[in-house]
N, C-alpha and C positions, 0 to 999 in steps of 0.2 A: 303553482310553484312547488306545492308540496310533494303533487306525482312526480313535475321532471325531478326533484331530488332525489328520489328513491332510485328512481329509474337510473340515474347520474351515479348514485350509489352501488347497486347493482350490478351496473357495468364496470364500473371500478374495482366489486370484489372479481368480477368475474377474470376481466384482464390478468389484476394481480394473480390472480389461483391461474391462470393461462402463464404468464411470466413466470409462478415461482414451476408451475409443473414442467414448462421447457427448460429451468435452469437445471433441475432437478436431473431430467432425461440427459441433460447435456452432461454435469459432473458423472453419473451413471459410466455414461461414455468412455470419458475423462478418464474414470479410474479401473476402468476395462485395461486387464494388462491385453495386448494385440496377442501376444505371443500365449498366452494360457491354453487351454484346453477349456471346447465347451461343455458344460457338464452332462448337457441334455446328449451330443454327442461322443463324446465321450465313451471308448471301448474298456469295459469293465476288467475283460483279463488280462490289458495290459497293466492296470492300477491295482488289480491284486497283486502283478506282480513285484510291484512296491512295499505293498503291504507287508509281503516276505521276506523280502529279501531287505527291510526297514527292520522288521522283528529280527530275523536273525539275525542282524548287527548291533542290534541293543542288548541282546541278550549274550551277545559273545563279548561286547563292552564291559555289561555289568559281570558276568562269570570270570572275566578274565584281568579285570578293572579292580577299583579298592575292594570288592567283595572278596577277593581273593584273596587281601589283605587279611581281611577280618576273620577269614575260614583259614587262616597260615599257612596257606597253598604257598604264597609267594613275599620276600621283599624287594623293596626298593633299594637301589644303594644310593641314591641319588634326587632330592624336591621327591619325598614321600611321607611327606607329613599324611595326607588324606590317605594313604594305603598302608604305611604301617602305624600311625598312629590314633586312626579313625579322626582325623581334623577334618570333617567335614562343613565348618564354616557355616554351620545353623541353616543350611539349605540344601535340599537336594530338589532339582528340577524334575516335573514330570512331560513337561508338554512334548517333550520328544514325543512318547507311549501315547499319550492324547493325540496327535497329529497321526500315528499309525490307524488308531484307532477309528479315525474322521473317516479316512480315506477307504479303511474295513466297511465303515458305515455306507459310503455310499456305493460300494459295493455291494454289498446285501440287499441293499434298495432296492436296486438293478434287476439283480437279480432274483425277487418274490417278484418283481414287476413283471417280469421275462418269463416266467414258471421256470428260471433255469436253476434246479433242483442240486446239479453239484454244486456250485459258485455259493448257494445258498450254505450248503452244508460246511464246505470250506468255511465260507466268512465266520457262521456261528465258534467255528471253533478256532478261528482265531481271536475272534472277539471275547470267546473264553481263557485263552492264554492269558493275551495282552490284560485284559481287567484283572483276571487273577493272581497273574503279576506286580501290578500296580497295589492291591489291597494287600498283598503278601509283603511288598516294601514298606506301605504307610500305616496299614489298620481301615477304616475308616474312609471312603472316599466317594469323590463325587460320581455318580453313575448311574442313576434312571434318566435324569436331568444335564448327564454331561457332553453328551455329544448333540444339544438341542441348542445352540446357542444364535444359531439361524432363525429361528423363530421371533426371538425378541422375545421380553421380559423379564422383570427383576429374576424370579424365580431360574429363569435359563442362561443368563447373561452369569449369575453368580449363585451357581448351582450348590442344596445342601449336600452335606457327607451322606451318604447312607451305610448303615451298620455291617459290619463283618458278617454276619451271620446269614441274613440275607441275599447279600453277595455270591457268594459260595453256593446258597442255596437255587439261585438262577443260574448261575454258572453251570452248577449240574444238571439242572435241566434244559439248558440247550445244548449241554453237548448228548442228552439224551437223545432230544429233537433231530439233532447232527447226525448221531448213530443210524436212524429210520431215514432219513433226508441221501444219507450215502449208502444204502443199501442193495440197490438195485444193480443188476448188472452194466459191465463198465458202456456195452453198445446201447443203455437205454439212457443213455445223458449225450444228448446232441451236443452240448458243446464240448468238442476238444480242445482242452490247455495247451498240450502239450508242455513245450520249454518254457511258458508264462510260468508253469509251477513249478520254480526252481525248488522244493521241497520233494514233490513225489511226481511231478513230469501228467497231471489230472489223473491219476488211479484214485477212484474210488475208494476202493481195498483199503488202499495204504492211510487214507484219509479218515476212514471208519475206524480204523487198528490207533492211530492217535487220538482221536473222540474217547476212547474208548479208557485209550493208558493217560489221559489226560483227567479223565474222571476217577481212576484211582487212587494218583496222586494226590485228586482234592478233598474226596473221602479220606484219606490217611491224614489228608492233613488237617481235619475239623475230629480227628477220631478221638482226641481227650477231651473238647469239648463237647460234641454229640456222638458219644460211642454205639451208640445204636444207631443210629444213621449213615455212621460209617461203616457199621460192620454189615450190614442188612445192604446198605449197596455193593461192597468190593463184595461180598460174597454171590451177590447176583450173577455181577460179570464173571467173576470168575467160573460159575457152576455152568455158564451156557453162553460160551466163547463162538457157539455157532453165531447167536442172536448177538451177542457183545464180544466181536472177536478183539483181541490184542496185540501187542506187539511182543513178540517171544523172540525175534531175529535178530541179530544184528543190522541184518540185509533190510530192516522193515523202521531203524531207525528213522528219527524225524531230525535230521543235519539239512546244513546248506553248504554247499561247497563255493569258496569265492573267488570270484573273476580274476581277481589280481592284474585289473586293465589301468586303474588309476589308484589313488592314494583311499578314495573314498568306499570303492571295491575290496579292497583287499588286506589280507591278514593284520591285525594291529599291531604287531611287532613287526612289521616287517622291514628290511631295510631297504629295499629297493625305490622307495618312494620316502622313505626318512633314515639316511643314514649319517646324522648329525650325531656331535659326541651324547649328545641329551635325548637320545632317539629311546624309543621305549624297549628294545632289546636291548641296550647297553644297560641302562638299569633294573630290570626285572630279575631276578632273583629268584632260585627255590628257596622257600624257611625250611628254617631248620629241622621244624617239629616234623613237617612232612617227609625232608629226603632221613630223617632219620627211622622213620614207620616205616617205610620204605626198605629200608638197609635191614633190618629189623627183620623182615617179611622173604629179608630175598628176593624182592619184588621185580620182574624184569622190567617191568613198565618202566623204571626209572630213565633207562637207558633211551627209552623213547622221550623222555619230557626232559631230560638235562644229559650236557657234556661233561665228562670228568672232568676234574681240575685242570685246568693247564702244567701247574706243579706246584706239588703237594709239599706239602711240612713236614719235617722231621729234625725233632729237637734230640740232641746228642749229649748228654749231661758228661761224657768225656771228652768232648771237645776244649779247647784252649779259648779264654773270654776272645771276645770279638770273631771268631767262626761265622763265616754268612758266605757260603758258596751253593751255586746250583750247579748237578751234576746229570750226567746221565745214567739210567740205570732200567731195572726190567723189574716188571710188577705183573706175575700170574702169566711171562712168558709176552707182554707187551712190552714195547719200550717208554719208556716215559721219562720223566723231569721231576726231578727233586731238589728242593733247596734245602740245604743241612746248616743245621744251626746251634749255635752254643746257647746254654739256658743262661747267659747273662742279655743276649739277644731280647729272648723273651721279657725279663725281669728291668730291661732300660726303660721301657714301655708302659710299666706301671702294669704290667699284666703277669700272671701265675699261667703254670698250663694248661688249669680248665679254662682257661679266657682264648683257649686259640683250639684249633681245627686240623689234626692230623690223620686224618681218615685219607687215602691214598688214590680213592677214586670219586667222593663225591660228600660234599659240603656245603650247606645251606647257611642262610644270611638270618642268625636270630633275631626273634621281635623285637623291634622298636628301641633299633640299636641308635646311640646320640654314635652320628660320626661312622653310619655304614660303611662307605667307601673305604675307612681304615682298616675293618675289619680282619684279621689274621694276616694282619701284619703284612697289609697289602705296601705297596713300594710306591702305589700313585694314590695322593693323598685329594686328588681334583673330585669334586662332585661325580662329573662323566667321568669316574676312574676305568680303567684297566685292572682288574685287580683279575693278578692272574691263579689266587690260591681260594676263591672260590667258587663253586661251578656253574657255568653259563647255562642257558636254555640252550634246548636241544640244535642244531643247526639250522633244523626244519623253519623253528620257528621265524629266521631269519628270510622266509619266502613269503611273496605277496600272495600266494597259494601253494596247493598244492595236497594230495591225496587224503594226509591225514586232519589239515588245516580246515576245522569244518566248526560252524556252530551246533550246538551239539543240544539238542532241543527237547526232546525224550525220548529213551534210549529203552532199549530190552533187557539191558543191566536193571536202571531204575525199578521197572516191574516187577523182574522175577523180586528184586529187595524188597519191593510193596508186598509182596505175595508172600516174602520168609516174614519179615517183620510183625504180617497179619496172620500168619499160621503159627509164629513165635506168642502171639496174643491167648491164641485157641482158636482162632476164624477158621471158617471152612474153608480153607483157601490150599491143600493138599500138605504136602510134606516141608517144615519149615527148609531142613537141609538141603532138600533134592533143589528148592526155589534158591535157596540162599549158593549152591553152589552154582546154579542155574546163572545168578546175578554176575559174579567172578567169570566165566567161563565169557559170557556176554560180551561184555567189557573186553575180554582177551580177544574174542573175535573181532571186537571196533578197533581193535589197534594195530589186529595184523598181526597177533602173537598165541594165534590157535594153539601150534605147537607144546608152549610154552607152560600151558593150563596145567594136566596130569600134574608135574611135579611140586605145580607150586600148591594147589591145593591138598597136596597126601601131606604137608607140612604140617607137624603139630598143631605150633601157632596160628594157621590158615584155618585150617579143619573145623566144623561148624561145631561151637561150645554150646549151645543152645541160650545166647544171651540177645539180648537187643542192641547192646555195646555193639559185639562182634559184625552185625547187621552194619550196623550206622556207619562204621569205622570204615568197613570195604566199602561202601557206599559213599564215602566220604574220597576213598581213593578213586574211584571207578569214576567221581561227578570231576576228576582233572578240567580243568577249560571251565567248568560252569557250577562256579563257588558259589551261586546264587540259591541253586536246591540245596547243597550241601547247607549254608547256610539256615534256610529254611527247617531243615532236620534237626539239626543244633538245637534251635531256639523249641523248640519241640519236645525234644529228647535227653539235651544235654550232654550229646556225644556228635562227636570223639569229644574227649574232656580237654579242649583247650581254654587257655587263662591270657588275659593282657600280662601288661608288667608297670607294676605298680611305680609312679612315679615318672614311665615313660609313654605309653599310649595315656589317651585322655583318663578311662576309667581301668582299673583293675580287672574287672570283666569285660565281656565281648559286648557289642551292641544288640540290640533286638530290631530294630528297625530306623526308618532310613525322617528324616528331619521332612515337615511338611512345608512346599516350596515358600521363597520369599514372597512371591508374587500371588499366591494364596494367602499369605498371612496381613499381605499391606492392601489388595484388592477385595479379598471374599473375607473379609474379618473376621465376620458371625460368625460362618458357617465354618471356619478351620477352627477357631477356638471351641466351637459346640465340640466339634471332634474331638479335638486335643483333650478337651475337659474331660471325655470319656475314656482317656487311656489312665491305667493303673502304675502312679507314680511308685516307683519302687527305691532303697536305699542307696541306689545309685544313678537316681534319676540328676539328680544335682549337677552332674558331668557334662550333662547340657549346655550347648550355646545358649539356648531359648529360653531358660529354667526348667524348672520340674514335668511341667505339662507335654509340650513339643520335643521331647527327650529322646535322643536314640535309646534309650535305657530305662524308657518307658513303656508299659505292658501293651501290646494291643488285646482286643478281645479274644484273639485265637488262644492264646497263654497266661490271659488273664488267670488266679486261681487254681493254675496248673504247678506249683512250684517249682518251674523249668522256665530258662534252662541253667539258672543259677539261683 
């Protein structure tokens, strides 16, 4: 009796482990979407081209998004609390960036599997972008361990932070790895992308020249921290541009230009797929500090990123009380719109003349105004107002694409500024001026305003002063669309020298970095608070959703000990 039990036993575990392994296979089934794509089949260069055209839309998001806020590219007249106030609601999400990143990942895969050497080199450096991006936003983040969640395990299911430093430091060497991986002539890479790489159409070349201004970038940007590391590499690339060539062109830029086929394609202002009063070209706005650097500068770019006034202001202190007409009139041999006004006008308003905006062709929305939409004495007092006395974005902006409508990714401006910046230092990097006006000139090429160069730089105030200010500040105008470097520079530098406004944004000062997600903080607990605990609370970390620790207004290790940029 005692064998048949066993035996009776044994078949019973056996069955059940047969029962649960076909429920198993069966749920398996179940949760098979039909429609997916199989991985194993699955063509790699159509899923990089996700990957791109994913990154370029995040980063023309965030550059053009509240970062732009915070760098006073632009305001809101209209629900901008997160853009001009920095309300960011104690979270900012990454899994966008991680989902690019997934999908980088198994491409790469693919591709060592394959020996296929450019897709490999690609991938690395996007896998360098994308992460160096993400650690540039939070400090701290998850990444030896963050794209391994396939595997199973505590450890990869709920991956630690790894340290800034580190970071940076594999990031530059793969895009070293990149640099030798895309080196080869363009006919000894059997696969052609072609159109797959809406960035550079698979040139090698072009793909090497980004590796390459991509690693300078990150040296510049660890250079107060490890100054010898940084100087010892930009000086590298730079001295042997054969072996580490760069991007010096405009023509060699790293942009995406968009389809503008549906709402998810196409430019974020656009109105052809959002032309509701609340649509984001209705309330996006120049600030004021910018169109006034600008005005300041003579700057022609202006003309390319905003529309004059619709009609300007003009207060009349010999007018008779109650004066409020628009007229018609000629400004510089144009015709335009003027509304003329008696100073009791003004004075009804609770407003003096500094509280309003009589410049005749172009007027910015200052920071973290209560009650944008009223702003100089606009006539429609609605959230989605019309306010016709401050100036719109350019028209362009108003296309779901179009020539100049591009994410704008790393540029030949940025460079040559790497290059004045680190020859502003004393690096061997050639002539700070010849790079810094190199930077300018760049820039004028991406906009289509070649012409326009010569004059503006023989300008006093253009003309290279020999400072780092001067650098950062052009640099600050040239990153137009992608506030997220400029940003980056700031926290670094402390230029251009912008300020919150006390009592209106959350802190008196700018932010330094971006809140670590909710969903990190209630799932991976340990491991965001280890992080957090490692940022350097500063006297305005308090301004925080989270407290002192998870604080946009708390150090990460690139500026820890740096006294910048406040």
């Amino acid at each position: 009796m005692k064998t048949i039990k066993i035996i009776y036993t044994t078949l019973f575990i056996l069955a059940a482990s047969a029962i649960l392994f076909s429920c198993t296979k069966y749920l398996e089934k179940l949760n098979e979407n039909p429609n997916g794509a199989d991985p194993d089949k699955a063509n790699p260069n159509l899923v990089i081209s996700t990957v791109l055209t994913e990154a370029g839309k995040a980063f023309t998001t965030l550059g053009f998004g509240d970062v732009a806020g915070v760098m006073q590219y632009t305001q809101k007249d209209g629900w901008g609390g997160g853009h001009n106030n920095y309300d960011w609601g104690g979270s900012n999400d990454w899994a966008g960036y991680y989902s690019i990143l997934r999908n980088n990942q198994f491409v790469y895969n693919k591709a060592v599997a394959s020996n296929d050497e450019l897709l490999e080199g690609i991938t690395l450096v996007m896998n360098a972008m994308m992460f160096g991006l993400i650690t540039d936003l939070y400090g701290d983040i998850p990444y030896t361990s963050a794209l391994q969640g396939d595997l199973g395990g505590q450890e990869n299911t709920f991956p630690a932070y790894q340290d800034q430093q580190s970071i940076y430091t594999d990031i530059l060497s793969n895009l070293d790895k990149a640099n030798t991986l895309l080196s080869k002539n363009q006919n000894d890479y059997p696969n052609k992308l072609g159109a797959a790489d809406v960035y550079y159409q698979g040139s090698a070349a072009k793909w090497r020249k980004l590796a390459n201004s991509l690693a300078l970038r990150y040296y510049l940007r660890i250079s107060d921290k490890l100054s010898s590391v940084a100087r010892t590499g930009i000086e590298k690339i730079y001295a042997n541009q054969t072996q580490y060539p760069i991007i010096t062109a405009a023509a060699d830029d790293a942009t995406m230009a968009f389809a503008g086929n549906g709402a998810g394609d196409s430019w974020p202002t656009n109105v052809t797929y959002d032309g509701s009063d609340a649509s984001n070209y209705r309330r996006i706005k120049m600030a004021d500090p910018f169109v006034k650097t600008l005005l300041a500068l003579k700057d022609p770019r202006i003309a390319l990123w905003a529309n004059k006034v619709q009609i300007f202001l003009q207060v009349d202190e010999n007018l008779p009380p109650n004066s409020d007409k628009i007229k018609d009139t000629i400004v510089n041999g144009e015709p335009r719109k003027v509304r003329v006004i008696s100073t009791d006008i003004v004075t009804s308003r609770g407003l003096t003349l500094n509280d309003i905006n009589q410049d005749p062709n172009y007027v910015g929305l200052p920071i973290a105004l209560t009650g944008p939409q009223a702003y100089n004495l606009s006539p429609d007092l609605n959230q989605a107002s019309r306010n016709p006395h401050v100036s719109w974005l350019n028209d362009i902006y108003q296309s779901a694409k179009g020539p100049l409508l591009k994410t704008r990714l790393v540029s030949a401006a940025e460079v040559q500024f790497i290059l004045a910046e680190a020859a502003q230092k004393g690096w061997a990097t050639g002539g700070a001026e010849a790079a810094y006006n190199a930077g300018v000139k760049a820039s004028f090429d991406a906009w289509g305003i070649s012409g326009s160069y010569a004059a503006y730089i023989a300008q006093p105030n253009v003309k290279y002063d020999g400072t780092q200010k001067q650098i950062i500040s052009q640099k600050w105008i040239a990153n137009w669309s992608n506030a997220t470097e400029a940003w980056f520079d700031f926290r670094r530098t402390g230029y251009p020298e912008l300020k919150g406004v006390p009592g209106k944004t959350i802190a008196p000062v700018l932010p330094v970095r971006f809140y670590y997600p909710l969903d990190e903080q209630r799932l991976n607990t340990t491991n965001e608070e280890a992080a957090a605990s490692k940022l350097e609370t500063t006297s305005n970390s308090a301004f925080g959703a989270n407290g002192s620790k998870n604080s946009p207004w708390s150090k990460m290790w690139l500026i820890q000990g740096t006294g910048k940029p406040w």
